[in-house]
N, C-alpha and C positions, 0 to 999 in steps of 0.2 A: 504494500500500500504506500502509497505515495506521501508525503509530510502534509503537502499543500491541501489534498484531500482532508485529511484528520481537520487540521485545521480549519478549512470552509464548511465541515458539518458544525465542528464545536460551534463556530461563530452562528448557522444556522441553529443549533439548538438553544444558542443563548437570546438571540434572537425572538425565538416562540415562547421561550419562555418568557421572556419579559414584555410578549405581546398577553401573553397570558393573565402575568400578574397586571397587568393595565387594567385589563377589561373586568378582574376581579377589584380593583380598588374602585374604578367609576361605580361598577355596580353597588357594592358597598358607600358609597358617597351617594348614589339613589335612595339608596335604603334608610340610609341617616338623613336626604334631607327629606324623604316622605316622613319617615318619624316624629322631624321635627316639627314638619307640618302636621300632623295630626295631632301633637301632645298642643301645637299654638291652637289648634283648633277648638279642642278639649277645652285650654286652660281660658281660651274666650267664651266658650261657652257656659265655663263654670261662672267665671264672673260676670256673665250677664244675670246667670239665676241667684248669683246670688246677692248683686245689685235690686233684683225685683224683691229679695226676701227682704233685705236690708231696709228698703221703703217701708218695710208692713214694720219693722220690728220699732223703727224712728219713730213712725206714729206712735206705736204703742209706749215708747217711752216717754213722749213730749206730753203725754194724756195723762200717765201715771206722775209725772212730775208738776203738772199743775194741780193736779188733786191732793199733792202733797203740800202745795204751797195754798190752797184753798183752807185744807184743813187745820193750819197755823199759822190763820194771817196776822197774829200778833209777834213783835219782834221780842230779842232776849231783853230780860230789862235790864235796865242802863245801873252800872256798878253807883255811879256817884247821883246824890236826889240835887233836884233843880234847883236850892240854893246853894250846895256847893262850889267851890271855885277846888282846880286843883292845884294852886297854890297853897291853899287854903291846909290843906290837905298834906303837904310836902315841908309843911311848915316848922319845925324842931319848937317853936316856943308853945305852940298852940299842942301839945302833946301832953306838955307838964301843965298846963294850966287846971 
């Protein structure tokens, strides 16, 4: 067998083969960007539904939360009475008096 021979099959084998692995990575690059499109599709989909739940949930908190402010519309009462001053109050002489 001839040198030149050996050598123009290897280079043909290495050849196919690396036509081979091409068309196994594109494919694989199909695969992953359908995936990717399908999990955006999914993860759009989820957040639409759950943008619609999240509407219903708002109300129901904005409803419970005025009923809580209905139920006590008095505020806490104030620490010091209306003729206080808080000077008044800070005062070191007015202590020992």
């Amino acid at each position: 067998m001839n040198l030149s021979n050996v050598d123009n099959r290897d280079w043909q084998i290495n050849v196919s083969m690396i036509k081979k692995e091409k068309q196994m990575n594109l494919s694989n690059k199909e695969k992953i960007a359908n995936a990717s499109v399908e999990c955006r599709q999914k993860r759009l989909q989820t957040h639409q539904e759950m943008s619609t739940s999240r509407l219903a949930r708002d109300t129901k908190q904005k409803t419970a939360k005025q009923s809580r402010t209905t139920v006590n519309p008095v505020g806490h009462p104030s620490v010091f009475s209306a003729g206080d001053k808080l000077s008044d109050n800070l005062n070191p002489s007015s202590l020992f008096a």
